[in-house]
N, CA, C, O and CB atoms as a CASP TS submission, in Angstrom:
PFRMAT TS
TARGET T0000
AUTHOR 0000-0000-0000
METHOD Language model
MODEL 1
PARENT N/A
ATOM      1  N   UNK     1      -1.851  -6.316  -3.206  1.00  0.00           N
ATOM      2  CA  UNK     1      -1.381  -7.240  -2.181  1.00  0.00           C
ATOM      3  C   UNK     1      -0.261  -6.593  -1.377  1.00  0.00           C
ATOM      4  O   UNK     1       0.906  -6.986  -1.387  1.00  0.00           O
ATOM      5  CB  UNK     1      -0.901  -8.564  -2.814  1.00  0.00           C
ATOM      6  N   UNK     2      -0.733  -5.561  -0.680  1.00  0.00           N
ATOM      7  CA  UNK     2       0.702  -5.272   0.097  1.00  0.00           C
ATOM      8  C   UNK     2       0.918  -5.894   2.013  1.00  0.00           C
ATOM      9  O   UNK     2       0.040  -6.531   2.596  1.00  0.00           O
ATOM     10  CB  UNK     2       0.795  -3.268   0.059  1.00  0.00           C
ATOM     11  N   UNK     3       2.130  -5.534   2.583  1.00  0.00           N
ATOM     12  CA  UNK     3       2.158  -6.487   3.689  1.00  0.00           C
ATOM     13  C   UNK     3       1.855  -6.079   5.113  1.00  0.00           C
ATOM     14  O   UNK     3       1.919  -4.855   4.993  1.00  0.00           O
ATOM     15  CB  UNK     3       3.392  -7.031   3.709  1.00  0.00           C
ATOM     16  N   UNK     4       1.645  -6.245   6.040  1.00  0.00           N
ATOM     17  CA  UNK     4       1.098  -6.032   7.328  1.00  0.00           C
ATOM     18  C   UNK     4       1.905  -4.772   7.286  1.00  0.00           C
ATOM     19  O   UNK     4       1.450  -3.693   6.907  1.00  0.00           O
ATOM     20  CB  UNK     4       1.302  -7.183   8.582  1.00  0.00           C
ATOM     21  N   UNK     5       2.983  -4.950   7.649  1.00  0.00           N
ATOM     22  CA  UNK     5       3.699  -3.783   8.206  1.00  0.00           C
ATOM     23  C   UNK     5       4.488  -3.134   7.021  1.00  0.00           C
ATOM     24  O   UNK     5       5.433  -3.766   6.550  1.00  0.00           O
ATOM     25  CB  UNK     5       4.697  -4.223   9.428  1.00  0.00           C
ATOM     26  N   UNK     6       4.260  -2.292   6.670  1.00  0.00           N
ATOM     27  CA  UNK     6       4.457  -1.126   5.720  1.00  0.00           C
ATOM     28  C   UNK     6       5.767  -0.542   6.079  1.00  0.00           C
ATOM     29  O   UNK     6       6.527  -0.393   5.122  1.00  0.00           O
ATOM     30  CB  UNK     6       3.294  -0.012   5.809  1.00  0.00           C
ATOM     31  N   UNK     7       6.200  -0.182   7.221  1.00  0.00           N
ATOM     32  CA  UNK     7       7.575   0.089   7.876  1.00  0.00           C
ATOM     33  C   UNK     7       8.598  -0.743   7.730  1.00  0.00           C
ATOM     34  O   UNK     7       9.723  -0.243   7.705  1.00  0.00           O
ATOM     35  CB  UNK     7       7.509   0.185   9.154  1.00  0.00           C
ATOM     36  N   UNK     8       8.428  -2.370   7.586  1.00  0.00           N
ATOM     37  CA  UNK     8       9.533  -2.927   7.533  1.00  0.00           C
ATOM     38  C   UNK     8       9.115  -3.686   6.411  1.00  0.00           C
ATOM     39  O   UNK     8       9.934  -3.218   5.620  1.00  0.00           O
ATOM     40  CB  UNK     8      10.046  -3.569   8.733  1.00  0.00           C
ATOM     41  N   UNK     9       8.307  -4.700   5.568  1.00  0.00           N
ATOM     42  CA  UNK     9       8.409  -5.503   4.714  1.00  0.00           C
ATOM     43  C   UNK     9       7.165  -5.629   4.036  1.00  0.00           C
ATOM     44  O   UNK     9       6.252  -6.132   4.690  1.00  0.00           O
ATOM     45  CB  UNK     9       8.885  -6.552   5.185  1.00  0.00           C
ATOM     46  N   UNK    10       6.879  -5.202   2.607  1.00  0.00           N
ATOM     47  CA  UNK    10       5.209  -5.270   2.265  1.00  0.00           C
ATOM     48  C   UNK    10       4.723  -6.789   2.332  1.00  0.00           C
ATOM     49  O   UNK    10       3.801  -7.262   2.996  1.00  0.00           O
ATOM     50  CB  UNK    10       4.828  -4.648   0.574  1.00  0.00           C
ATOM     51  N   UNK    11       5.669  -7.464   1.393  1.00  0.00           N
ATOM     52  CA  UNK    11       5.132  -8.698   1.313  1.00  0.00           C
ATOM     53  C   UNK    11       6.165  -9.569   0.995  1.00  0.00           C
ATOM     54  O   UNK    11       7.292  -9.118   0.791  1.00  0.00           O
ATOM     55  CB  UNK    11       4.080  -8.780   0.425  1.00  0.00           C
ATOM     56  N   UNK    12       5.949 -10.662   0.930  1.00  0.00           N
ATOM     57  CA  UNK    12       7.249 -12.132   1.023  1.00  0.00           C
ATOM     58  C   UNK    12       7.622 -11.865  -0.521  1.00  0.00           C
ATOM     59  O   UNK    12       6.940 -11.182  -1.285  1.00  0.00           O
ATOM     60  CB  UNK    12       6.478 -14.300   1.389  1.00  0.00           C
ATOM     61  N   UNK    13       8.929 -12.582  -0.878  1.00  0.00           N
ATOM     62  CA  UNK    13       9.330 -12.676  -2.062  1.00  0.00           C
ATOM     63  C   UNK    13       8.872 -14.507  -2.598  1.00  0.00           C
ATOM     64  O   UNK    13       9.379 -15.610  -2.392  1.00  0.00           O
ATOM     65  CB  UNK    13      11.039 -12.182  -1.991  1.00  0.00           C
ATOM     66  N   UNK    14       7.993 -14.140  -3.145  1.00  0.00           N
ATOM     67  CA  UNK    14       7.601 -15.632  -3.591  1.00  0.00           C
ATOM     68  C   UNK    14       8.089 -15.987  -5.018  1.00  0.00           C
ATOM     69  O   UNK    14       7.462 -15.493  -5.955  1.00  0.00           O
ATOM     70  CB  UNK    14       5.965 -15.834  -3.578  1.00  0.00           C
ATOM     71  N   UNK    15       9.195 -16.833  -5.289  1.00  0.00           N
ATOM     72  CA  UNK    15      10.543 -17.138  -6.383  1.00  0.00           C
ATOM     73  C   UNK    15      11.681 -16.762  -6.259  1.00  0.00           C
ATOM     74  O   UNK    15      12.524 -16.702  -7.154  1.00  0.00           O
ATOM     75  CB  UNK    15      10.477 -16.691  -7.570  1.00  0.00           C
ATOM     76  N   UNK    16      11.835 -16.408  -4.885  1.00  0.00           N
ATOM     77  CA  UNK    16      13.319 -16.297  -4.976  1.00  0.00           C
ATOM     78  C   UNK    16      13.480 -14.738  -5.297  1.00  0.00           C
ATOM     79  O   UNK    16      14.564 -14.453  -5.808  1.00  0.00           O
ATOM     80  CB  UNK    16      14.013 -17.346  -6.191  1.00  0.00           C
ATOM     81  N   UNK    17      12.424 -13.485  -5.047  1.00  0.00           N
ATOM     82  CA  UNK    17      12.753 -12.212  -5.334  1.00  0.00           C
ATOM     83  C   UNK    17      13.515 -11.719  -3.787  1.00  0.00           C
ATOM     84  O   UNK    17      12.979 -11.940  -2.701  1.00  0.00           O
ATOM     85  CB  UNK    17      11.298 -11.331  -5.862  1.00  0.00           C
ATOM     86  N   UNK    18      14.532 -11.188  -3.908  1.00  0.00           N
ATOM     87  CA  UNK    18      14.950 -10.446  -2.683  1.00  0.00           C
ATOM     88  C   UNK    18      13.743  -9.200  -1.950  1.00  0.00           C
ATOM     89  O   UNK    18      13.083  -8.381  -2.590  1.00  0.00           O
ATOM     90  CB  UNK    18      16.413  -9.657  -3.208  1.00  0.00           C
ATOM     91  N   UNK    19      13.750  -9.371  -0.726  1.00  0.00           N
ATOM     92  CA  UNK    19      13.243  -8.344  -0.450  1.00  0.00           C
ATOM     93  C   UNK    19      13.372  -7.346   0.181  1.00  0.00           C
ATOM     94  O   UNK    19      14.210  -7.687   1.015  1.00  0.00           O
ATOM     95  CB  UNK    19      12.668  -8.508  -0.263  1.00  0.00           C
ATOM     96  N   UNK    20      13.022  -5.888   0.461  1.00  0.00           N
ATOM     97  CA  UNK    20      13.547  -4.576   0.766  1.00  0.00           C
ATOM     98  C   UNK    20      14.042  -4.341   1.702  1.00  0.00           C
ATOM     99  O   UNK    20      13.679  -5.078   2.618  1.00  0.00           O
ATOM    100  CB  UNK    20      12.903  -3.759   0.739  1.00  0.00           C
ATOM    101  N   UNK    21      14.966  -3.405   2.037  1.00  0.00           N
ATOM    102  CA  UNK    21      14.420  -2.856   3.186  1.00  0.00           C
ATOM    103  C   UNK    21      13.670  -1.963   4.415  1.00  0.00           C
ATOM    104  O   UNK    21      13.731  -1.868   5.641  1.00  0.00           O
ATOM    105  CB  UNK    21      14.721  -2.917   3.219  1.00  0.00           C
ATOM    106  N   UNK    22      12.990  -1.424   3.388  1.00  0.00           N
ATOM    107  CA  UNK    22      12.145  -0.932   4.237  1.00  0.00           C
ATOM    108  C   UNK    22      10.757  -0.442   3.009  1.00  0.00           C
ATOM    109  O   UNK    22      10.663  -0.571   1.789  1.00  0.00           O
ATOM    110  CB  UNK    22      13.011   0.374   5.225  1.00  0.00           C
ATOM    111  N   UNK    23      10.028   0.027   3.845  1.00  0.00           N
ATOM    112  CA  UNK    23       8.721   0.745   2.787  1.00  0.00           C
ATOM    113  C   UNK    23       9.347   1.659   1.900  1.00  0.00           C
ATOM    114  O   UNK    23       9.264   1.417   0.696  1.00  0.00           O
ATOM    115  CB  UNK    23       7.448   1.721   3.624  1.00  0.00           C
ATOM    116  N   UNK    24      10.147   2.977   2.404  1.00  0.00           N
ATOM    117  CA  UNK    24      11.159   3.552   1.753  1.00  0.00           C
ATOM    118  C   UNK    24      11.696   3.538   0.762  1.00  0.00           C
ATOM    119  O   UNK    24      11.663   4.446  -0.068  1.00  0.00           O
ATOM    120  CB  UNK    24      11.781   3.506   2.108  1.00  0.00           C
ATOM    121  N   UNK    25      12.510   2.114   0.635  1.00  0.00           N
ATOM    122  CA  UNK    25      13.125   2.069  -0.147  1.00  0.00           C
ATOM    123  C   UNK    25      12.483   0.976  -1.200  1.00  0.00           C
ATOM    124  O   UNK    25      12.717   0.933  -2.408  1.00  0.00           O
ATOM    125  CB  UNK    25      14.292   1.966   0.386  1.00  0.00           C
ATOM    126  N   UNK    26      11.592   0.077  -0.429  1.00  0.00           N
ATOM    127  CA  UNK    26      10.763  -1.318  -1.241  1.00  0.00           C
ATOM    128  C   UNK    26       9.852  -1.319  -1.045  1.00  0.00           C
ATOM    129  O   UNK    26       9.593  -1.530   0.139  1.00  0.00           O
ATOM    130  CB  UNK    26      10.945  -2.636  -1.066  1.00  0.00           C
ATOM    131  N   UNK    27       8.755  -1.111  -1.919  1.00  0.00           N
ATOM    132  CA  UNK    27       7.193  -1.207  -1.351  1.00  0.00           C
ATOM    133  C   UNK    27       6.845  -2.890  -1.735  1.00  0.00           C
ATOM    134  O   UNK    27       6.257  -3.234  -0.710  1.00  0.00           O
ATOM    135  CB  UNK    27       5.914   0.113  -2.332  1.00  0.00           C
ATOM    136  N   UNK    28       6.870  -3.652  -2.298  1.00  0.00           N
ATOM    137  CA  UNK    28       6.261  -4.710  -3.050  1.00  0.00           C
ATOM    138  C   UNK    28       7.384  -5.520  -3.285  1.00  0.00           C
ATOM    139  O   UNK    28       8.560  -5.174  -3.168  1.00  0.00           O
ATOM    140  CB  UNK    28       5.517  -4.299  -4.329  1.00  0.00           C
ATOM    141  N   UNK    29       6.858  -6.861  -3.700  1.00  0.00           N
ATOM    142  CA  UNK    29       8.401  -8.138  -3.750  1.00  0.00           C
ATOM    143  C   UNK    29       8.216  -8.131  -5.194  1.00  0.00           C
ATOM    144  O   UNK    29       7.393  -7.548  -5.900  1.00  0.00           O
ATOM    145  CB  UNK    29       8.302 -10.171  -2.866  1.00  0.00           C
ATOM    146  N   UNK    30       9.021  -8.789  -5.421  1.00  0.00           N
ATOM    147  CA  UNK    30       8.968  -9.266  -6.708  1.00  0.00           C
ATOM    148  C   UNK    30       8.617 -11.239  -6.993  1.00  0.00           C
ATOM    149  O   UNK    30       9.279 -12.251  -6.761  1.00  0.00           O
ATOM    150  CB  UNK    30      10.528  -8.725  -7.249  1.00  0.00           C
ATOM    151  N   UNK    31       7.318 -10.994  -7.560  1.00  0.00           N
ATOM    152  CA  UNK    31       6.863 -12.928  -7.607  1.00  0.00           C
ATOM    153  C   UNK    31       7.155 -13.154  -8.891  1.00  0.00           C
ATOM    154  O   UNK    31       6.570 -12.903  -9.944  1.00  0.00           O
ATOM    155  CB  UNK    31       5.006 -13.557  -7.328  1.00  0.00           C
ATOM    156  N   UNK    32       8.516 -13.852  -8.522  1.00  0.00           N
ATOM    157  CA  UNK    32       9.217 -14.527  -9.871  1.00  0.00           C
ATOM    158  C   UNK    32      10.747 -14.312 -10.965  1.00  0.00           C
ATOM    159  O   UNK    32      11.213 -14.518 -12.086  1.00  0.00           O
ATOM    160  CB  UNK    32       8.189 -14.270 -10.735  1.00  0.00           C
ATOM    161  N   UNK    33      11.049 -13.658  -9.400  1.00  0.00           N
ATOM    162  CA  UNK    33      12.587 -12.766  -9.462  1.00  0.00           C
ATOM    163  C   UNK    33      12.687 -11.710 -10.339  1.00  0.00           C
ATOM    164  O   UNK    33      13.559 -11.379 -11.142  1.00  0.00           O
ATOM    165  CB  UNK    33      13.825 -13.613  -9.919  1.00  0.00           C
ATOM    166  N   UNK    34      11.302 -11.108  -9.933  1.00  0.00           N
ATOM    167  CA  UNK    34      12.172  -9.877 -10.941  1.00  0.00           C
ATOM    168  C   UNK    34      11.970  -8.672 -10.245  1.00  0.00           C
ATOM    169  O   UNK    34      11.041  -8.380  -9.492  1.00  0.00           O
ATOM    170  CB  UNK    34      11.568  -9.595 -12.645  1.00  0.00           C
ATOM    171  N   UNK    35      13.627  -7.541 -10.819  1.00  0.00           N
ATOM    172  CA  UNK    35      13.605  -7.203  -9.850  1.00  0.00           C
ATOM    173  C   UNK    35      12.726  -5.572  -8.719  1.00  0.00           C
ATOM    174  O   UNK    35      11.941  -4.841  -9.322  1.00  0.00           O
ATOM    175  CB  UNK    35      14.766  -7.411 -10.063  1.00  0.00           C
ATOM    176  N   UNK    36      12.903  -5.412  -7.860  1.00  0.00           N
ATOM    177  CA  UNK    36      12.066  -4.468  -7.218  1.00  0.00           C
ATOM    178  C   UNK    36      12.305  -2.909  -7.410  1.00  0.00           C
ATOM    179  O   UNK    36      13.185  -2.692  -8.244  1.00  0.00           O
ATOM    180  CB  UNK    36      12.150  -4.770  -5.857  1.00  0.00           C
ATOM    181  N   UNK    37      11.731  -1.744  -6.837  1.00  0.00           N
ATOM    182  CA  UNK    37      12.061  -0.713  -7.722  1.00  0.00           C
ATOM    183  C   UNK    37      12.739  -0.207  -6.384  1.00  0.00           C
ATOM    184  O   UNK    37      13.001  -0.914  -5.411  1.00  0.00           O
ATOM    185  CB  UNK    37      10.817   0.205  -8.638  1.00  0.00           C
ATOM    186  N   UNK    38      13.009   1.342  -6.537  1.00  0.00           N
ATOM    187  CA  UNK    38      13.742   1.726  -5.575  1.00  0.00           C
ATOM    188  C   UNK    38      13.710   2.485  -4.006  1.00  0.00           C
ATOM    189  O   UNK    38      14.457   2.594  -3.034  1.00  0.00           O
ATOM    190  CB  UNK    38      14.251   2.224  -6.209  1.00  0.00           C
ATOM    191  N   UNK    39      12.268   2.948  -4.457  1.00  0.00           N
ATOM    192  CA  UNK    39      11.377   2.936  -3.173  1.00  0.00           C
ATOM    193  C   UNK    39      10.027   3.085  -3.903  1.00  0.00           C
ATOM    194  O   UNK    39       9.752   2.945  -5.095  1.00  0.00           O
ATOM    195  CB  UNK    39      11.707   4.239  -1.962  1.00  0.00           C
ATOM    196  N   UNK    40       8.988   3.528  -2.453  1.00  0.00           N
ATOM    197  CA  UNK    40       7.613   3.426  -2.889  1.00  0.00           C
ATOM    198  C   UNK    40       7.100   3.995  -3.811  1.00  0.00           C
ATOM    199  O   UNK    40       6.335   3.506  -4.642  1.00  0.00           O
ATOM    200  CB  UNK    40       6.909   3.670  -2.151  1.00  0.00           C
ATOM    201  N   UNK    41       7.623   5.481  -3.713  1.00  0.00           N
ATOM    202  CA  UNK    41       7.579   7.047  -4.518  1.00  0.00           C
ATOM    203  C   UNK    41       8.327   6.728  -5.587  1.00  0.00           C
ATOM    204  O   UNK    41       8.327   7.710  -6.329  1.00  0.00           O
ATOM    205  CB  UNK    41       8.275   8.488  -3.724  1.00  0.00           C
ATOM    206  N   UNK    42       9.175   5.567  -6.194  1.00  0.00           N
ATOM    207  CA  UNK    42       9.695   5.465  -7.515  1.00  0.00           C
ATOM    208  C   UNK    42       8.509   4.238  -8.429  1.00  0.00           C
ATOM    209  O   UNK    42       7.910   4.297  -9.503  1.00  0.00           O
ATOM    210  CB  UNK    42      11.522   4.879  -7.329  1.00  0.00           C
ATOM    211  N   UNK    43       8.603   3.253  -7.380  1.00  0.00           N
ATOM    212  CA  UNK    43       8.022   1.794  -7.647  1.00  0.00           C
ATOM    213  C   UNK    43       6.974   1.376  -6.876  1.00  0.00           C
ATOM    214  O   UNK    43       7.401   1.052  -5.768  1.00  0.00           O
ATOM    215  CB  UNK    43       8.979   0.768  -7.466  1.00  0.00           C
ATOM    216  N   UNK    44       6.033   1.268  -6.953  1.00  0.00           N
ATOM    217  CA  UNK    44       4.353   0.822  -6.081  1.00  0.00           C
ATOM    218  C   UNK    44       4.209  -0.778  -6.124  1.00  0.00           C
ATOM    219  O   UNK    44       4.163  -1.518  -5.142  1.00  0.00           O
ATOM    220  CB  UNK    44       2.653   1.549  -7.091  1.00  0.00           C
ATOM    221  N   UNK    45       4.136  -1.218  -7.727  1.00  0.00           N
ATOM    222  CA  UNK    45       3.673  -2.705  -7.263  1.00  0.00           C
ATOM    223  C   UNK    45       4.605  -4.033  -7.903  1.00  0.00           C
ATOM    224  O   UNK    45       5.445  -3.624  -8.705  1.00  0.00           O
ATOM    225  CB  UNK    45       1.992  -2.911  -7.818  1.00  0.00           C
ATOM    226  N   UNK    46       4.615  -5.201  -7.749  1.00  0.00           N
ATOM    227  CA  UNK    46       5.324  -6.231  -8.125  1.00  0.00           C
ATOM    228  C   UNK    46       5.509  -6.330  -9.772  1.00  0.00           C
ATOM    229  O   UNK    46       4.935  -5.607 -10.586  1.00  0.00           O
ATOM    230  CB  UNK    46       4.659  -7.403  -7.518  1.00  0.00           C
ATOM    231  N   UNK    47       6.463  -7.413 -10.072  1.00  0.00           N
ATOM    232  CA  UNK    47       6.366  -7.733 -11.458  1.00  0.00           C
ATOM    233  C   UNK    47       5.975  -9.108 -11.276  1.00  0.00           C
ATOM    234  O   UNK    47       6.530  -9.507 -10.252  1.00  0.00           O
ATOM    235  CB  UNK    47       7.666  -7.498 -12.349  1.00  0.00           C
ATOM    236  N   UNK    48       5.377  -9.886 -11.722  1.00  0.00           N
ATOM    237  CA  UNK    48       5.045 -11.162 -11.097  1.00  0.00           C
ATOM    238  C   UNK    48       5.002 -11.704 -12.862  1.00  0.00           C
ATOM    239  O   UNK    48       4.127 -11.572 -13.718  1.00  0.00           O
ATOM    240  CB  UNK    48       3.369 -11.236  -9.860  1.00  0.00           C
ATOM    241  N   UNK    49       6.452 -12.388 -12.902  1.00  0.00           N
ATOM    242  CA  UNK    49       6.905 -12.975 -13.869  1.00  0.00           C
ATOM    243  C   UNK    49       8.348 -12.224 -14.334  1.00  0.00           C
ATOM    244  O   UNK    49       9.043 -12.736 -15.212  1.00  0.00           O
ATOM    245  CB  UNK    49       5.800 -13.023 -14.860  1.00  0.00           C
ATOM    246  N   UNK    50       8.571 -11.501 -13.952  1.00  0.00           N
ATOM    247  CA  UNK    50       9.939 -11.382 -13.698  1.00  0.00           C
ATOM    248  C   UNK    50      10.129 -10.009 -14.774  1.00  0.00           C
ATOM    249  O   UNK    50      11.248  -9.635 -15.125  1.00  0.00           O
ATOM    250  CB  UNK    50      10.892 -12.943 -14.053  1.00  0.00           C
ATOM    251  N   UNK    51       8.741  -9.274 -15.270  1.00  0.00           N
ATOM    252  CA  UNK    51       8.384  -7.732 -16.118  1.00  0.00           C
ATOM    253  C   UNK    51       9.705  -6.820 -14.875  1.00  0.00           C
ATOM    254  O   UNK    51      10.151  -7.039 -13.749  1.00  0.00           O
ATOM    255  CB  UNK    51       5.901  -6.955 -15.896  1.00  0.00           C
ATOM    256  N   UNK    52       9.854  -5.919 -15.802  1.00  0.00           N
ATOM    257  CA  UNK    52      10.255  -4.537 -14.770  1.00  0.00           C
ATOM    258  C   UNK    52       9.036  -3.788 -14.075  1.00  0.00           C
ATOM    259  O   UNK    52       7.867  -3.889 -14.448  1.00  0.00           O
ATOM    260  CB  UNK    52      11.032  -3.261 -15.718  1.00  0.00           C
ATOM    261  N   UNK    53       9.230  -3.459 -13.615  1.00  0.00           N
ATOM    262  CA  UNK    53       8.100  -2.707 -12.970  1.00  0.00           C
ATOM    263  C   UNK    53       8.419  -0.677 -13.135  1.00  0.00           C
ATOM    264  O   UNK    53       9.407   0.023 -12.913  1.00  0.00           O
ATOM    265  CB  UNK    53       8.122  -3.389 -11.039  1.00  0.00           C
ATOM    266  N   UNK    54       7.371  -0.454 -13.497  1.00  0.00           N
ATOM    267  CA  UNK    54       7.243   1.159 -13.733  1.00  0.00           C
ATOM    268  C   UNK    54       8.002   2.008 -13.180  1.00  0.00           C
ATOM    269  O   UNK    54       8.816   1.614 -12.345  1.00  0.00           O
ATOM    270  CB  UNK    54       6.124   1.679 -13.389  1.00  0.00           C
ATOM    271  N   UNK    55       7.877   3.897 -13.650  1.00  0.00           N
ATOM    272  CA  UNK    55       8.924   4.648 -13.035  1.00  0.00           C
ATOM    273  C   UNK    55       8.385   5.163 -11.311  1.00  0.00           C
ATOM    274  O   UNK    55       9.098   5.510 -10.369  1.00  0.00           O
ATOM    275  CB  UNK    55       9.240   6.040 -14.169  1.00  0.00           C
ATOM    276  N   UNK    56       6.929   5.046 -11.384  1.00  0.00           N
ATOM    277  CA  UNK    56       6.986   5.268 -10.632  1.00  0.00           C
ATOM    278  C   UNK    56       4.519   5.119  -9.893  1.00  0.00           C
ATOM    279  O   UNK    56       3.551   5.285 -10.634  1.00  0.00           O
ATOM    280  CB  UNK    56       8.191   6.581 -10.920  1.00  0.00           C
ATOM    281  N   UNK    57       4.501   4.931  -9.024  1.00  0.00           N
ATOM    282  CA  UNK    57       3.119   4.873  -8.611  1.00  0.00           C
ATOM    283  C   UNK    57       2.429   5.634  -9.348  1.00  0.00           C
ATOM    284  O   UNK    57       1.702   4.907 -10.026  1.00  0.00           O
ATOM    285  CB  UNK    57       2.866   5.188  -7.342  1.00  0.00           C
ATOM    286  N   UNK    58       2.262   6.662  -9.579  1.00  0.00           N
ATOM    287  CA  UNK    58       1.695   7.703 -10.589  1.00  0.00           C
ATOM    288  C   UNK    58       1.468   7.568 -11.821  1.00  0.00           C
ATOM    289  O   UNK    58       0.550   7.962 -12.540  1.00  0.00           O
ATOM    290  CB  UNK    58       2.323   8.642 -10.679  1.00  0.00           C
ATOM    291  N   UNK    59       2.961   6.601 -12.125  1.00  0.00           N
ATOM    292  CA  UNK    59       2.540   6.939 -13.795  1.00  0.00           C
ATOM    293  C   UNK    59       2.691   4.841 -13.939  1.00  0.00           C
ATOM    294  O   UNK    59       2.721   4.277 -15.032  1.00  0.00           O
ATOM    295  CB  UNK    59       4.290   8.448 -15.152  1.00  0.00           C
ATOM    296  N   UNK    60       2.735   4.355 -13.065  1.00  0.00           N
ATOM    297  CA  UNK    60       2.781   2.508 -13.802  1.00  0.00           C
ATOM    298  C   UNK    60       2.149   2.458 -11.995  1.00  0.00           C
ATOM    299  O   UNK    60       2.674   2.920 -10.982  1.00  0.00           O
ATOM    300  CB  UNK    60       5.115   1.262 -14.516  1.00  0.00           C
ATOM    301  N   UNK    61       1.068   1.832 -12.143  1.00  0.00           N
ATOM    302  CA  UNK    61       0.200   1.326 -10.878  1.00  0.00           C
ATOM    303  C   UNK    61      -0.147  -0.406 -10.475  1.00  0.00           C
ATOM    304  O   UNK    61      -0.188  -1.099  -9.458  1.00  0.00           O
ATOM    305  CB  UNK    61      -1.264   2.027 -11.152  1.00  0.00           C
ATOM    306  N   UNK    62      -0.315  -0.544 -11.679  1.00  0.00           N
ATOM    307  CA  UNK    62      -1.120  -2.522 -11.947  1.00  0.00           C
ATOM    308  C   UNK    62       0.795  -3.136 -11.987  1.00  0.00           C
ATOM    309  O   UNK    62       1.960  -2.821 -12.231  1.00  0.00           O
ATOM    310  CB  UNK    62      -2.563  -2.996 -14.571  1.00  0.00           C
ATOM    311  N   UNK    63       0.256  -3.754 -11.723  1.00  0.00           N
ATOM    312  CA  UNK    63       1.608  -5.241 -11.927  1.00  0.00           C
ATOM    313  C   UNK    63       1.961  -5.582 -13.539  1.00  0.00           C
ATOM    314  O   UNK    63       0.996  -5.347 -14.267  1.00  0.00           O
ATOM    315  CB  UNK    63       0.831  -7.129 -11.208  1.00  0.00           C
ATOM    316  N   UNK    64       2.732  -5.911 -13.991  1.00  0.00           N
ATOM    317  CA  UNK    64       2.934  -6.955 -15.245  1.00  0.00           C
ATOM    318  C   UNK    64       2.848  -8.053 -14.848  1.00  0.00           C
ATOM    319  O   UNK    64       3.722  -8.364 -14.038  1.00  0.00           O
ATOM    320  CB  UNK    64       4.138  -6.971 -15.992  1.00  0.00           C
ATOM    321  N   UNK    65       1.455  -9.488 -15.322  1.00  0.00           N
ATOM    322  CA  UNK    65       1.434 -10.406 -15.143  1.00  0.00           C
ATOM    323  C   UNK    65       1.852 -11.589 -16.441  1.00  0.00           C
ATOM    324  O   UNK    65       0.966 -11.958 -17.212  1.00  0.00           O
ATOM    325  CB  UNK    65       0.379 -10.316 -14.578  1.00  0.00           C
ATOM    326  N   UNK    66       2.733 -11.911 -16.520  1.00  0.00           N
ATOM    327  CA  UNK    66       3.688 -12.376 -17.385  1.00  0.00           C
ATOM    328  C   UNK    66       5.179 -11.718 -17.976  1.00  0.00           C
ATOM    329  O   UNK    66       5.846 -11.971 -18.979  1.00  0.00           O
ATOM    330  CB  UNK    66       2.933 -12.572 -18.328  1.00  0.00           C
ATOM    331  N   UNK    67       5.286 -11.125 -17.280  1.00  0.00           N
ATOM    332  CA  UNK    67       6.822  -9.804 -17.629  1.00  0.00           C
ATOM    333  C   UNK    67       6.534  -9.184 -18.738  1.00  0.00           C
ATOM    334  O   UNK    67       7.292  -8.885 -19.661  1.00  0.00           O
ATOM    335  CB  UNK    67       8.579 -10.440 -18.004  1.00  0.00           C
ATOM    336  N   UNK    68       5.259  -8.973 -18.606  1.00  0.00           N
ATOM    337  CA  UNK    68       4.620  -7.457 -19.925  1.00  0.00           C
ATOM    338  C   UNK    68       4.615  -6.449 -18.931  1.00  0.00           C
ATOM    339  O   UNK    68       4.407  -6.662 -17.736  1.00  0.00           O
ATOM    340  CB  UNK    68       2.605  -7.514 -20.842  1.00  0.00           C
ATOM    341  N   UNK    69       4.917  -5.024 -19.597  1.00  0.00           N
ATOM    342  CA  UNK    69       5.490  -4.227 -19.180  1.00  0.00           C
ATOM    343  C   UNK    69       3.894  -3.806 -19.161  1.00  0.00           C
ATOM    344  O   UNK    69       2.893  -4.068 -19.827  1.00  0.00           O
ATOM    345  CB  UNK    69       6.772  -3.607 -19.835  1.00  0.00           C
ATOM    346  N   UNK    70       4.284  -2.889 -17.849  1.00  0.00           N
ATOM    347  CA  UNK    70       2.952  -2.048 -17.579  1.00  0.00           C
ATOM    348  C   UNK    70       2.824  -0.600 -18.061  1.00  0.00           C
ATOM    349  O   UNK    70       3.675   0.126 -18.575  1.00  0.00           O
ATOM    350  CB  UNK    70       2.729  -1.959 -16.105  1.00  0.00           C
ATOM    351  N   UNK    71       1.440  -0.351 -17.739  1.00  0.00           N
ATOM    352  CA  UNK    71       0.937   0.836 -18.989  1.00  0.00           C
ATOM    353  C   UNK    71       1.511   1.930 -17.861  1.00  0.00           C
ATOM    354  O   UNK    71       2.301   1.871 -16.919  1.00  0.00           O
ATOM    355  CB  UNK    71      -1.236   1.005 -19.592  1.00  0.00           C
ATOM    356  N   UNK    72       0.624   3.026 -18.516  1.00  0.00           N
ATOM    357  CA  UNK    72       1.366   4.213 -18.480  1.00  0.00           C
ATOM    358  C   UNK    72       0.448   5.105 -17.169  1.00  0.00           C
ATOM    359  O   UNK    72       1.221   5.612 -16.356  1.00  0.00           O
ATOM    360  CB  UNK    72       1.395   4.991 -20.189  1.00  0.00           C
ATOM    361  N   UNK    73      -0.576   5.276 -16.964  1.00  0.00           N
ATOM    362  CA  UNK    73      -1.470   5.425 -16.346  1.00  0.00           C
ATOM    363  C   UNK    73      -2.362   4.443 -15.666  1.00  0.00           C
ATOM    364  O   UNK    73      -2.798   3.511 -16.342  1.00  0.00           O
ATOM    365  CB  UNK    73      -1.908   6.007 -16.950  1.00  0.00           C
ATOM    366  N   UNK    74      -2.793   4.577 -13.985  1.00  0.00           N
ATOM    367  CA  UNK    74      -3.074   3.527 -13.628  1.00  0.00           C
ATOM    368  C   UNK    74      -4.447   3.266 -14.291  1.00  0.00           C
ATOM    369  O   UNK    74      -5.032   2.200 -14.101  1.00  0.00           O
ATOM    370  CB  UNK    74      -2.952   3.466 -12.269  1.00  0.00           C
TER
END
């Protein structure tokens, strides 16, 4: 689920997650306040339940859906 414009905002923060500023630095919101990683090349996708989200696209790809931590390989 990412957002129209890739340059400024992937997608809405749905629960109250802050969101980035830019692709750069935020690729994905966080659904359910938890929080976002530090850019795209660190962090790729949401935690949707308030999980951390991986070190980085390469090695954590899928979401945590319930704040279970995601695997290791996408």
């Amino acid at each position: 689920m990412r957002g129209k414009n890739a340059l400024e905002y992937a997608e809405t923060s749905e629960g109250g997650g802050k969101r980035g500023k830019n692709a750069l630095e935020y690729a994905e919101t966080s659904e359910g306040g938890g929080k976002r990683g530090k850019n795209a090349l660190e962090y790729a996708e949401t935690s949707e339940g308030g999980g951390k989200r991986g070190k980085n696209a390469l090695e954590y790809a899928e979401t945590s859906e319930g704040g279970g931590k995601r695997g290791k390989m996408p």
